[in-house]
C-alpha positions in Angstrom: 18.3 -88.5 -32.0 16.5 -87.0 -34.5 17.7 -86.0 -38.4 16.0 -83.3 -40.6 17.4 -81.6 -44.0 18.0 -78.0 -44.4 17.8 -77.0 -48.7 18.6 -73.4 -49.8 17.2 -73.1 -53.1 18.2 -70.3 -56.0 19.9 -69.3 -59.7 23.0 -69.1 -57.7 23.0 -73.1 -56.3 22.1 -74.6 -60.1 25.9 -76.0 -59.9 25.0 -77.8 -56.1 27.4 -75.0 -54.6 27.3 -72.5 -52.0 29.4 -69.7 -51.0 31.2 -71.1 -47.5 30.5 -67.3 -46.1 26.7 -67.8 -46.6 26.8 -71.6 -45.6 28.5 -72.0 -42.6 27.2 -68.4 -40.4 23.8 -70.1 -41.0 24.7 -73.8 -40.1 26.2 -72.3 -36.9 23.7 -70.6 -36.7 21.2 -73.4 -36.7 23.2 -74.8 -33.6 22.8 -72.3 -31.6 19.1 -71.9 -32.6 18.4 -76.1 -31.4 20.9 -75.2 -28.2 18.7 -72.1 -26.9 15.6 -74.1 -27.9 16.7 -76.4 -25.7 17.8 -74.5 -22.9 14.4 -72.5 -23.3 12.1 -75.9 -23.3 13.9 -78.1 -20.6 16.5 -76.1 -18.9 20.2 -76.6 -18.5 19.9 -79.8 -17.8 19.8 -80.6 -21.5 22.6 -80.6 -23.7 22.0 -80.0 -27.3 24.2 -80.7 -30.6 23.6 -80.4 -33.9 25.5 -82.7 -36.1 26.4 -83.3 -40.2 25.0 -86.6 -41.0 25.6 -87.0 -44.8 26.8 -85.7 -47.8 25.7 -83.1 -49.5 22.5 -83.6 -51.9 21.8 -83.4 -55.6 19.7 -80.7 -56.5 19.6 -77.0 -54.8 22.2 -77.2 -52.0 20.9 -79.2 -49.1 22.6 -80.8 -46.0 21.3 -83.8 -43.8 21.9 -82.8 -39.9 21.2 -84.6 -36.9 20.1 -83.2 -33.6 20.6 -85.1 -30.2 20.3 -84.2 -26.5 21.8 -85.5 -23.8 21.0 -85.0 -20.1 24.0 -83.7 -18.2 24.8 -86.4 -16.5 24.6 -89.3 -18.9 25.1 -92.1 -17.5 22.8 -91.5 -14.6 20.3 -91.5 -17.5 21.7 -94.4 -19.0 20.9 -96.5 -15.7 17.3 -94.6 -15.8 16.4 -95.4 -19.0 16.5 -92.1 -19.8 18.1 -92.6 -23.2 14.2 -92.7 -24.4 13.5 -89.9 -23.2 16.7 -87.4 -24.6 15.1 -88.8 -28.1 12.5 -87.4 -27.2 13.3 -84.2 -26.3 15.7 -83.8 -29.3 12.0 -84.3 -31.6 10.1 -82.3 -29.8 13.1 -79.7 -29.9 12.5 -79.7 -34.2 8.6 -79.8 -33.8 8.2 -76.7 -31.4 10.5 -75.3 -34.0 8.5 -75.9 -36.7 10.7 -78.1 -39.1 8.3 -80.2 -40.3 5.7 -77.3 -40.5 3.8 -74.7 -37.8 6.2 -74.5 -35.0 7.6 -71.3 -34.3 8.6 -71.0 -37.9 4.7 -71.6 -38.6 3.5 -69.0 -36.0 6.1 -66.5 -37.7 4.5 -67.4 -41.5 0.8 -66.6 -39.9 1.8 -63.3 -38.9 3.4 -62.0 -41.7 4.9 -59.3 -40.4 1.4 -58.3 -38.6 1.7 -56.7 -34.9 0.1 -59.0 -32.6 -2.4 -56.4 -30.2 -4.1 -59.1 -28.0 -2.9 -62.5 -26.0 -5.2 -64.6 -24.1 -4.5 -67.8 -22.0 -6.7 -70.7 -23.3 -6.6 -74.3 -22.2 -4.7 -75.0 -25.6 -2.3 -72.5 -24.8 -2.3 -68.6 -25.9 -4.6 -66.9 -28.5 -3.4 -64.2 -30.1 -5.2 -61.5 -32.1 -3.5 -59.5 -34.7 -4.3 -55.5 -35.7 -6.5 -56.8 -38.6 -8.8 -58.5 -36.0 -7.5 -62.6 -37.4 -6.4 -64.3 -34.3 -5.0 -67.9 -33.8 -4.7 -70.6 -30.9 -0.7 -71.0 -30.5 0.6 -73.6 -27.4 2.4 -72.6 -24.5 5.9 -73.9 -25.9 5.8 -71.8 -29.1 5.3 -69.2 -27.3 8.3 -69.8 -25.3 10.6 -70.1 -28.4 8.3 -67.1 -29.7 10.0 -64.8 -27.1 13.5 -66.0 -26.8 15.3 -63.1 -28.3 18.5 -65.8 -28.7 16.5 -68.2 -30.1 14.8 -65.4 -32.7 18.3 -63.9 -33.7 19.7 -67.4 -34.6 16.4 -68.4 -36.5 16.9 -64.8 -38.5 20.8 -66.3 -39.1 19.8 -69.2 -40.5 16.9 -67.9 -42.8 19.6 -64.7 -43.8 21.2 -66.6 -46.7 17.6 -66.2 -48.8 18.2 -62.6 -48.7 21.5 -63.1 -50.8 21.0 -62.6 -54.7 20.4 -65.8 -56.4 19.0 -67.8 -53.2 15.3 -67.5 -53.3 14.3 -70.1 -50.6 15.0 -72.6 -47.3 13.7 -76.1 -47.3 13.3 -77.7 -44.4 12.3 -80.8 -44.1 13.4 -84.8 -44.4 13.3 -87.9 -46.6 9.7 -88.3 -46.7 8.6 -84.6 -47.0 9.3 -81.0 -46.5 7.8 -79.5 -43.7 8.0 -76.1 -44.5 9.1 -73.6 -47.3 10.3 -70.0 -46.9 10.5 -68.1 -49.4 12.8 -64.5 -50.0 9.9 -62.1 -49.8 9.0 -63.7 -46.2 13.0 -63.1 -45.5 11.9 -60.1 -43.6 9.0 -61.7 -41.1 12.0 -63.5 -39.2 14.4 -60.7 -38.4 14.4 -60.6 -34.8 12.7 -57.3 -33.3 15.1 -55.0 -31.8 15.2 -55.5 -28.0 13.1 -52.6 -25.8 14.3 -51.1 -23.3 13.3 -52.0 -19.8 13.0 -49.4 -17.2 14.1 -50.7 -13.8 13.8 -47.5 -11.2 12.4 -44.0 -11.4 12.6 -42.2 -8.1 12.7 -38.3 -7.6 15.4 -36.6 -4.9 17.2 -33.9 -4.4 20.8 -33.7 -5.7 23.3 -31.0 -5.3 25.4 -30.3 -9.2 28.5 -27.7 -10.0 28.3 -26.8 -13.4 30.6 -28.5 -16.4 28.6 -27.0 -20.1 25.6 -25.3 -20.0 23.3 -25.8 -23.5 20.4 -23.0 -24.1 19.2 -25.3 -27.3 16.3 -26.8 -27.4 16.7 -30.6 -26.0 20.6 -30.2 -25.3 21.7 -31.3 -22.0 23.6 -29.6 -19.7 26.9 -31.5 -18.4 27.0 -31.1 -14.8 28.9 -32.8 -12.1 27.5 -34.4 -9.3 30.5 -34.8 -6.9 31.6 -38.2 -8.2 30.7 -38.4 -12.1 30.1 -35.5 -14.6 26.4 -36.6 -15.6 24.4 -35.2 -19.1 21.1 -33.5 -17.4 17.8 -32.5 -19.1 16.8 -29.3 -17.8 13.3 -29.5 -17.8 12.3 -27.0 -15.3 10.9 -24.0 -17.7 10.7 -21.4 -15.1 14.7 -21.7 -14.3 15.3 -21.8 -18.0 12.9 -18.7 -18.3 14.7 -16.5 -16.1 18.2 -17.5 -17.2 16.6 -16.4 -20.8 15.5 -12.9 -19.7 19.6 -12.6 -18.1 18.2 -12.9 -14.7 19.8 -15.6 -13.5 24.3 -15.6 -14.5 26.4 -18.6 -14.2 29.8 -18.3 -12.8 32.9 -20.7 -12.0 31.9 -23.0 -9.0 28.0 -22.6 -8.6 26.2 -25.0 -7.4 22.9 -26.0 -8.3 20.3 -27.6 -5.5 17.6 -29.3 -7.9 15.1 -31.8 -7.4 16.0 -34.2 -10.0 14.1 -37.6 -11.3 16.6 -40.5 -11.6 15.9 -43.0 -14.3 17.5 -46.5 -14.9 16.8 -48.5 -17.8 18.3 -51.6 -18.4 19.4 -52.1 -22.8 20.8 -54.0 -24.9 24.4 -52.4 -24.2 23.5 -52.7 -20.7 22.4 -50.2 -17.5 21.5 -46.3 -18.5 20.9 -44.1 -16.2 19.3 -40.7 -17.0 19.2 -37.2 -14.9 16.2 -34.9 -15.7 15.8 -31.5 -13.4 12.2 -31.0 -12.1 12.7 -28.1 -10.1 16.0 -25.6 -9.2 15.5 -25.1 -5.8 18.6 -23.1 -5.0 21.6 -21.9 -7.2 24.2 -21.0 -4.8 27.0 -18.9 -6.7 30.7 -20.1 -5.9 32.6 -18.9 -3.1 33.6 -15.5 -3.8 34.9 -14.2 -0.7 36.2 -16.0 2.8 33.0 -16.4 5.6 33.6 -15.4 8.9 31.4 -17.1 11.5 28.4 -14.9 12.5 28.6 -12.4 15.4 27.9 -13.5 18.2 
């Protein structure tokens, strides 16, 4: 087990109180940022909780917490020994954090917003070079934390409350020091970045459409159907769109279209999208209009 204090800081604490809807979204979210820290470092076979373990402090607004972790099956670990070793991980847990100073939180101060344009693996871990040219030596588990996104977004929760007027800083820290300060104008250098999307297939192939909507302005999509599911299309091939511009090609009820189309799946944060760009018309067959006989024979 291991116990650390957390101290927002401002105008608005003077009276040792804090607004319940600024307090407790960040104390939850200081759980879940030990849990996924947890889970990130050692795996599900570590259970994380982050516990209340005094009362409330003179001066600011500050709250002693305790963090333990306990393997899954406990008393298997019990008979180990491994009792030592949970304490363990539940310190190292708050140090690859940055409690009581670098950490991830320390990493995050360093960069100050800056883009990071250059990671190399170095027996200490991974250098990384900034777009001003300054570069630092950061170890392998910060890194870890460093790309987390659940572990970033719940970090971003618990530093939030500085952004709130009258709270001007987060202590964190225990009984013989504070281990790191953040103050509101570094509020910003722990939102989490927006997640990028991640393309997962591109292939090109031939796919027969009937036509929905047709849109003649510039980067509107056409709706067409492709048997199964009406699908929004970018009609990229300029030569098709060049002749329906000049009125030699007309659209009518049931055409089809025969394109070679590029397929693109990209998997998001609101899950899989899927995108239908024409390359090529290769035929556009206008609808049935009369009844075929078979060919003479």
């Amino acid at each position: 087990m291991s116990t650390f204090r957390i101290t927002y800081d401002g105008p608005a604490l003077q009276a040792h109180t804090m607004d319940v809807r600024d307090l407790a979204p960040a104390l939850l979210a200081l759980g879940d940022l030990c849990e996924e820290s947890g889970r990130t470092l050692f795996g599900e076979s570590v259970r994380v909780r982050v516990d209340v373990r005094a009362s409330f402090r003179t001066g600011s607004f500050g709250i002693d917490l305790s963090v333990s972790a306990q393997l899954a099956q406990q008393l298997m670990a019990w008979l180990s020994g491994d009792g030592a070793t949970a304490v363990a991980n539940a310190k190292t847990i708050l140090e690859v954090i940055g409690i009581g100073g670098a950490g991830l939180i320390g990493l995050i101060q360093w960069l100050r917003g800056r883009r990071i344009t250059r990671v190399e693996t170095v027996p200490e871990g991974r250098r990384l070079t900034v777009d001003d040219g300054e570069c630092t030596v950061v170890e392998e588990r910060v890194i870890m934390l460093f790309q987390r996104r659940a572990v970033r977004e719940a970090l971003a929760k618990v530093v939030e409350p500085i952004g709130r007027e009258g709270i001007e800083r987060l202590a964190l820290g225990d009984d013989d020091r504070i281990g790191v300060i953040i103050e509101r104008a570094q509020a910003p250098w722990f939102h989490a970045p927006p997640p990028e999307d991640v393309l997962l297939m591109e292939e090109v192939r031939t796919i027969a459409f009937s036509i929905v909507s047709l849109s003649f302005r510039e980067d509107n999509k056409w709706r067409l159907h492709d048997g199964q599911n009406t699908v929004f299309v970018t009609m990229a091939d300029r030569d098709f769109l060049d002749r329906v511009d000049r009125n030699l090609v007309r659209f009518a009820k049931g055409d089809i279209l025969l394109a070679e189309t590029r397929v693109t799946q990209w998997q998001t944060a609101q899950g899989l999208r899927t995108e239908y760009t024409i390359v090529r018309v290769q035929e556009h067959r206008q609808g049935t209009a009369q009844i075929e006989l078979p060919l003479p024979t």
